[in-house]
Structures are given as C-alpha cells and as structure tokens.
N, C-alpha and C positions, 0 to 999 in steps of 0.2 A: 375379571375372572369369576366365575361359578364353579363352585367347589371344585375348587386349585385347576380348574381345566377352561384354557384360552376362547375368547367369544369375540368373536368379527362380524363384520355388519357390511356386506357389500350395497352402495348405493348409486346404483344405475342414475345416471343423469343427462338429458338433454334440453339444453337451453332453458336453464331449472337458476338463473340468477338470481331471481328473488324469490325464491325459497329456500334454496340448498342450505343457507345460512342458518335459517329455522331448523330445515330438519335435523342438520348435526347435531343441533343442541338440544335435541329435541331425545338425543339418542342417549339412553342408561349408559352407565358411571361402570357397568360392570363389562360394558363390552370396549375388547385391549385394543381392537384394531377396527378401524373403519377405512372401507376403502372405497372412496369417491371414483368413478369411471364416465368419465365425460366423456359421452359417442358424438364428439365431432362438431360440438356447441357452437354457435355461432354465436356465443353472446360470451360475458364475461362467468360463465358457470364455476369453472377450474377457478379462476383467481379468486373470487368470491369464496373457495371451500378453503382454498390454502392461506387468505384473511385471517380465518375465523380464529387461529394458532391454535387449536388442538394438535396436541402432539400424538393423538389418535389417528390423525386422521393422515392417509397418504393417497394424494390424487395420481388417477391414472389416465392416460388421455388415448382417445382412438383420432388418429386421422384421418380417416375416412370412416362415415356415419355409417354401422354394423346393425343399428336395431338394438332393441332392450334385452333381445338373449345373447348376442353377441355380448353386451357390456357387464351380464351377470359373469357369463363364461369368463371373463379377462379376470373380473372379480374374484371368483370362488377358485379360477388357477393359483394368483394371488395368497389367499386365505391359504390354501395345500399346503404353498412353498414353505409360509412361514409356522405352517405347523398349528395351524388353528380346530381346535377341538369339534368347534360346531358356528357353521356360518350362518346368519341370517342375511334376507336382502329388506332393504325401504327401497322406495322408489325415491328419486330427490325432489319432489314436490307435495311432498309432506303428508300423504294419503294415508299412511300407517299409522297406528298408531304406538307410542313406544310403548308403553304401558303395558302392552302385550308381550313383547319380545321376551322376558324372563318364563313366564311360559310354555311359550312356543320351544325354545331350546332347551327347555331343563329333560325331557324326555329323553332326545336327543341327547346329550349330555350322559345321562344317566343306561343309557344304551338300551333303552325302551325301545325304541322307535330308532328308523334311520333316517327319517325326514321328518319333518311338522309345518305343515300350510296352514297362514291363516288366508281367512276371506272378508277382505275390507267391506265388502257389500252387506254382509252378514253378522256382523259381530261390532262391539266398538261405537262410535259416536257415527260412523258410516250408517250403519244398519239402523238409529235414531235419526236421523237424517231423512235418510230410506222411504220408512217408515212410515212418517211428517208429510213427505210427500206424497206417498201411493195412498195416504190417506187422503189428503187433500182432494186427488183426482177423483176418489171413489165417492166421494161428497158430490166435488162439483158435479159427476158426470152423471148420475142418480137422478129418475124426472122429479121436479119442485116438491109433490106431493111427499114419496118416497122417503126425501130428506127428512120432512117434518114430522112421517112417524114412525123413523129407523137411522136415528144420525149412529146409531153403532157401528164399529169397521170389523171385520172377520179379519186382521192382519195376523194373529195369530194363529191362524191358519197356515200363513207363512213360512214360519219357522220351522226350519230344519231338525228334525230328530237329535237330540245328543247321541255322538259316537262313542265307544269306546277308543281310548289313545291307544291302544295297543292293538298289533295284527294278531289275528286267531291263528293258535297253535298249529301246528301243520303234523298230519301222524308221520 
C-alpha cells in the first residue's frame, strides 16, 4: 500500500521462463497484488511464477495467445474487480525497472494525474544502456581523422525536455 490506497502490478508474460522469477522479485514491497497473465506460454512461464510463493502474486492464464494488450486488459479487468487504487504494468522479462514504480503511481495515487507512462528507452539503466551504445556507433561510424580531433558525443542533445506531471488546467 501507498498511503493506505492498494498498488497492483499487472505483468504481461509470454514464454518469459527465465525471467518471470527475477522480475517478481524484482517488484516493490508496497505493491498488494501482482498479477502474472501468461498469453498462452509454451514454456513453463505460469509454473515458474506460481514457484516463486509470493502470496502477491496470482497467475492468470490466456489459452489462446491474445498479444501483450490482450494480457494487460485481462490484467487491469483483474486489478478493477479487486478494487485496486492504481495499477502498474512490467513486462515479465524484466525490462522495467522497479525502482521506478513508486513514482510513476504516487501521482496517480494522489489524483494528480489519471495515468503515468514510463519509457524504458529513456529513463533508467535502459536509457545508460542507450546511450553506451549510440555512442559507440557515432565513434565508430565518424572517418578516422574526425575521431581523433572530436571523440565528443552530442547525446545530450538527445534528451527529452522535462514535462510537467500535471495536465494544464482547462477554462
């Protein structure tokens, strides 16, 4: 819970065996409900989540493979039923990072906002990642000379404007 109001974490999974494990555990102490939605796994995904004994966590299973918006929708119908304040989604192969998640939903939470998207490409260890690499390219692909008297990267350039969290008043 986040100030007294319930936090669920829908996580979309497909054929995510070796990873699902990680990422449950991966998931904050303050979120009540996690709900694993296996679209139709052909691997051991579901058993692997329902292992891990979190009594967080409750697997939902699609029989025939819906796609990852199908498997949030099963999710977030889920999150409704049981009355949950503010849903987050991971993906079940571990690309989010949790670290994030108290952020994203305190807004939310707080009735700032009615949604909060992050962007894994952008933020995060992703966006170091990123980075590292479009740097790398911009090195190698520069002719010989070039390198030698401009090894500096413009990636800051990159970088997205900070938004305000809040939508502008409306008259």
């Amino acid at each position: 819970m986040v100030d007294g109001k319930r936090v669920a974490v829908v996580v979309p999974a497909h054929d995510e065996e070796r990873l699902i494990q990680e990422t449950l555990r991966g998931i904050p102490d303050f979120v009540d409900r996690i709900y694993v939605v296996d679209d139709a796994s052909g691997d051991a995904t579901a058993e692997r989540a329902r292992a891990l004994g979190d009594p967080r966590v409750e697997v939902l299973v699609h029989e025939r493979n819906g796609g990852v918006g199908a498997a949030i929708v099963t999710g977030y119908r889920r999150a409704l039923e049981e009355g949950a304040a503010a849903t987050a989604v991971m993906a079940g192969d571990n690309q989010m990072d949790p670290a994030e998640l108290l952020e994203l939903v305190r807004p939310v939470l707080a009735g700032e906002v009615d949604y909060s998207k992050a962007n894994r490409l952008i933020s995060g260890e992703a966006w170091t990642l990123a980075r590292r690499r479009l740097a790398g390219r911009l090195h190698r692909d520069r002719p010989r000379r070039a390198r030698a008297a401009r090894p500096r990267s413009d990636l800051h350039a990159l970088r997205l404007p900070e938004r305000p969290a809040r939508a502008p008043e409306r008259p």
